[in-house]
C-alpha positions in Angstrom: 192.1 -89.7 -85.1 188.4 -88.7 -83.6 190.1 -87.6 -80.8 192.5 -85.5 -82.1 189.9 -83.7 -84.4 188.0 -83.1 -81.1 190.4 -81.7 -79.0 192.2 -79.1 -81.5 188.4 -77.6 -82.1 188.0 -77.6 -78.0 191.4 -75.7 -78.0 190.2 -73.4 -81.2 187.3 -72.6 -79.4 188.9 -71.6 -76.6 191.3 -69.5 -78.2 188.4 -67.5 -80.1 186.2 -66.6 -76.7 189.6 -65.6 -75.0 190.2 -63.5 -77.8 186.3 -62.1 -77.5 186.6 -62.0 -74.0 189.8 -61.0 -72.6 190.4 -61.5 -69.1 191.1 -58.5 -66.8 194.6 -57.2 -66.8 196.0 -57.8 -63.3 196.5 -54.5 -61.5 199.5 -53.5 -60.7 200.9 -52.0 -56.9 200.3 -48.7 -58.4 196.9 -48.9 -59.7 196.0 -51.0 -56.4 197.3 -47.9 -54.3 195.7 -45.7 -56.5 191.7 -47.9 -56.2 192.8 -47.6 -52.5 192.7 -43.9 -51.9 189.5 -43.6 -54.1 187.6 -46.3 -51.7 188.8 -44.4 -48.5 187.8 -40.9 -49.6 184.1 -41.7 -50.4 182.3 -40.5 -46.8 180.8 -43.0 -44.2 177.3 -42.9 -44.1 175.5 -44.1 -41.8 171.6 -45.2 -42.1 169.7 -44.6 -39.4 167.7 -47.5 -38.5 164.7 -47.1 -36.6 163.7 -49.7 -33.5 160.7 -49.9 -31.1 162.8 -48.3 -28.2 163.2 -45.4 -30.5 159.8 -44.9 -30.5 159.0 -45.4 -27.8 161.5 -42.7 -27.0 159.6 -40.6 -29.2 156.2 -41.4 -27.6 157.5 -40.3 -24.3 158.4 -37.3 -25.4 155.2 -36.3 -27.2 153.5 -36.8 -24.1 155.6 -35.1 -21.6 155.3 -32.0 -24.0 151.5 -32.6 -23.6 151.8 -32.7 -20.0 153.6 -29.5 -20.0 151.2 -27.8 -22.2 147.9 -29.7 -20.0 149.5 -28.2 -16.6 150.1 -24.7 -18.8 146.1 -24.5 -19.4 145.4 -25.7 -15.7 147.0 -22.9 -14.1 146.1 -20.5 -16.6 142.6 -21.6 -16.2 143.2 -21.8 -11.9 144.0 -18.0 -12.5 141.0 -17.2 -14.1 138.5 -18.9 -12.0 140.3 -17.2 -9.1 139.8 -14.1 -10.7 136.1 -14.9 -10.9 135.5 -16.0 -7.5 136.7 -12.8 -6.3 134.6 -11.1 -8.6 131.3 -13.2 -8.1 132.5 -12.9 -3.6 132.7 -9.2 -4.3 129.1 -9.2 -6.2 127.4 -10.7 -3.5 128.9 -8.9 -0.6 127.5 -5.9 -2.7 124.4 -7.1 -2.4 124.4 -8.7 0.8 125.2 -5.0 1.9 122.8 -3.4 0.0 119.6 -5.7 0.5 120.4 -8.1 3.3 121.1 -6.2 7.1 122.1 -7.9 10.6 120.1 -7.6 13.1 118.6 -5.7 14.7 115.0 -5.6 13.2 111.4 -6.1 14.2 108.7 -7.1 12.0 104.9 -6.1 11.9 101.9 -7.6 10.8 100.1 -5.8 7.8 97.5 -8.8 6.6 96.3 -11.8 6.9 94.3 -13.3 4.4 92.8 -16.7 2.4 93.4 -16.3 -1.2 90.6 -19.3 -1.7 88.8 -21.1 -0.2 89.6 -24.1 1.9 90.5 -26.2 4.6 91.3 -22.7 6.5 88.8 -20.3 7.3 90.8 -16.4 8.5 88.1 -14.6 7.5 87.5 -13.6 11.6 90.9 -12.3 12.0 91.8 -8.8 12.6 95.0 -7.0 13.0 94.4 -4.0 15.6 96.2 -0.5 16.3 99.3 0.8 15.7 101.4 -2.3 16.7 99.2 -4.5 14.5 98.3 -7.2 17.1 96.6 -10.3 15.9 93.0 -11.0 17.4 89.9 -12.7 16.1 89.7 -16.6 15.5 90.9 -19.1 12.9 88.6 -22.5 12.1 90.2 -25.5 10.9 87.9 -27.2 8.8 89.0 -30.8 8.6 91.6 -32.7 10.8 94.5 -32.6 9.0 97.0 -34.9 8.5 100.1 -36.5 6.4 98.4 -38.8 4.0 95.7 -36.4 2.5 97.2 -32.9 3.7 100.3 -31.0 2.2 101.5 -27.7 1.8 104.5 -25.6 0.2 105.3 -21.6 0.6 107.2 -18.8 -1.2 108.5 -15.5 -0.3 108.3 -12.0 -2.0 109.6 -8.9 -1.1 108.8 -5.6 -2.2 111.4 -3.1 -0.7 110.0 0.2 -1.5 106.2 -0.1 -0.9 105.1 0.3 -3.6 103.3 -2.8 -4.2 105.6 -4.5 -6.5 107.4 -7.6 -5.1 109.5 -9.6 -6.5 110.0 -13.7 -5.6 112.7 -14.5 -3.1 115.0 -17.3 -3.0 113.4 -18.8 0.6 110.9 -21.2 -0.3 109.8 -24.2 1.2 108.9 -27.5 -1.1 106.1 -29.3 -0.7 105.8 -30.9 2.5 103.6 -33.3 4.0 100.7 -31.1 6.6 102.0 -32.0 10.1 105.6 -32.4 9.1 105.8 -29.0 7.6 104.0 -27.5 10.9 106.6 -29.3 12.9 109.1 -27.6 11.6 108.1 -23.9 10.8 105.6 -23.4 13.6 108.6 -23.2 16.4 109.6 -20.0 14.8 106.6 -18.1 15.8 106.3 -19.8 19.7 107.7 -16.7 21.2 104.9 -14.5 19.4 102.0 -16.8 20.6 102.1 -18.4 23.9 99.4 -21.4 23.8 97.1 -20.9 26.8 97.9 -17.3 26.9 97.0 -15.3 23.4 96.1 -18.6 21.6 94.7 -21.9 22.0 96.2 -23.6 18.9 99.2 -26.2 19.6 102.2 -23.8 18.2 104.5 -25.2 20.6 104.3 -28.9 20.2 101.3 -29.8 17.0 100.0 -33.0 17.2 99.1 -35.1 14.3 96.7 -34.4 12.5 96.3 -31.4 13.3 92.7 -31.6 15.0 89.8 -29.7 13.1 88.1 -26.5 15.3 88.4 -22.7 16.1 90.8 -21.3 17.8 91.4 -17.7 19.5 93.7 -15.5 19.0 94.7 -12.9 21.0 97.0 -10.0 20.9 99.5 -11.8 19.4 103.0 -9.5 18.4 105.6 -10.8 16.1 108.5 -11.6 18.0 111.6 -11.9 15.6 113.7 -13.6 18.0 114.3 -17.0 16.1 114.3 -15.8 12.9 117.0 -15.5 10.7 119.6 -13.4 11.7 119.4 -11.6 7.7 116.3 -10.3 6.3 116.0 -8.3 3.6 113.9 -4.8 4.4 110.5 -3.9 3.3 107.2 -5.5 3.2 107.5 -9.5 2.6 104.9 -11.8 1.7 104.4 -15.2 2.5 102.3 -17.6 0.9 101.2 -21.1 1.5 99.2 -23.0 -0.8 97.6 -26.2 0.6 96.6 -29.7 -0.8 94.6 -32.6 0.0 94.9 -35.6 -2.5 96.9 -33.4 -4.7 94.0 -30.9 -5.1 93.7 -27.4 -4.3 92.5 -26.6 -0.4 93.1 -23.3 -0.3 95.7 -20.4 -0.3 97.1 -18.4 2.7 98.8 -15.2 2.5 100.3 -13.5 5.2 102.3 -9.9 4.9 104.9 -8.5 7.7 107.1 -5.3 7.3 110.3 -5.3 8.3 111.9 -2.4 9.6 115.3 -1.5 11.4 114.8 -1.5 15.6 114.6 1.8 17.1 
């Protein structure tokens, strides 16, 4: 009898959630044809989905656009320096034109002097007639050589004469004594033949450089191995002269240069 009680509630329970809960109503071919069409006419989309190779893709192309624009702003920038080296070449073939002439020329001495005193004493020297020629004596002091002795020189020209001059570019550093006399004295062996108008070794210097007077005689500027440009006007050269890194004296010697007749 237990049973039975229990199963007609299990079947009036059932009955009441059905009744609650209905089931779904099965379609029919009509309505199924119907839900068809709707799913078909909703559009496909598709959802892009983004990999490493697409990036890298991407990557690529950022920097291929960078190269373009990188060899843009090279030649744009090629152009423009082009531009100024034409400029700047045109510049200094003004001024090559202007200041600086081929040969021929000839220089003249105009003075020789010591600035201060020191290990040079020019104070017997004397630069006679028209031409300017070179005579008197000059007295080394003290033997010279490279571990005490050194020496540098700059360049002025004044153009016009009229006493101004203005620092050129040709300068020599400091150099040690006999080094530096090595390699500036061959420019002025054609002017002064050693046994003829001078005793001092011009031609071949020993080192040191031995102390004593020497003569000078008649002695001409020859321009021969100098440089094939010079500026015109009167040009200064001066040489200021150390031993142990201490002043020994100052030498100043002044040429004009002047077109050959």
């Amino acid at each position: 009898m237990a049973a039975s009680i229990r199963t007609e509630t299990e079947t009036k329970t059932k009955t009441e959630t059905q009744q609650q809960f209905p089931l779904p109503a099965t379609p029919s071919a009509e309505e199924k044809e119907e839900d068809d069409k709707s799913i078909s006419s909703v559009p496909f989309v598709e959802i892009p989905i983004e990999s490493e190779f697409t990036k890298d893709q991407e990557q690529e192309q950022e920097q291929e656009q960078w190269r373009e624009q990188d060899l843009y702003h090279h030649l744009v920038y090629g152009v423009q320096v082009r531009h100024e080296a034409r400029a700047l070449a045109r510049a200094l073939q003004c001024i090559l034109q202007t200041h600086l002439i081929p040969k021929p020329y000839e220089a003249r001495l105009v003075s020789f002097i010591s600035l201060s005193d020191g290990v040079w004493d020019v104070s017997k020297v004397r630069l006679i007639g028209r031409d300017r020629k070179m005579n008197g004596t000059i007295s080394l002091l003290e033997d010279m050589d490279d571990d005490q002795y050194s020496f540098y020189a700059e360049a002025y020209i004044d153009t016009t004469g009229s006493g101004i001059y203005k620092k050129l570019p040709y300068t020599m550093p400091m150099t040690p004594a006999c080094k530096g006399f090595k390699m500036y004295l061959p420019y002025f062996a054609d002017s002064a033949k050693v046994g003829v108008n001078i005793d001092f070794p011009v031609d071949g210097p020993p080192c040191p450089l031995p102390k004593g007077t020497y003569y000078l005689k008649d002695i001409l500027l020859n321009t021969s191995k100098w440089p094939s440009v010079m500026p015109r006007g009167y040009m200064k050269g001066v040489s200021y002269f150390f031993k142990n890194g201490k002043s020994a004296g100052v030498l100043e010697v002044t040429t004009h240069v002047v077109d050959r007749d």
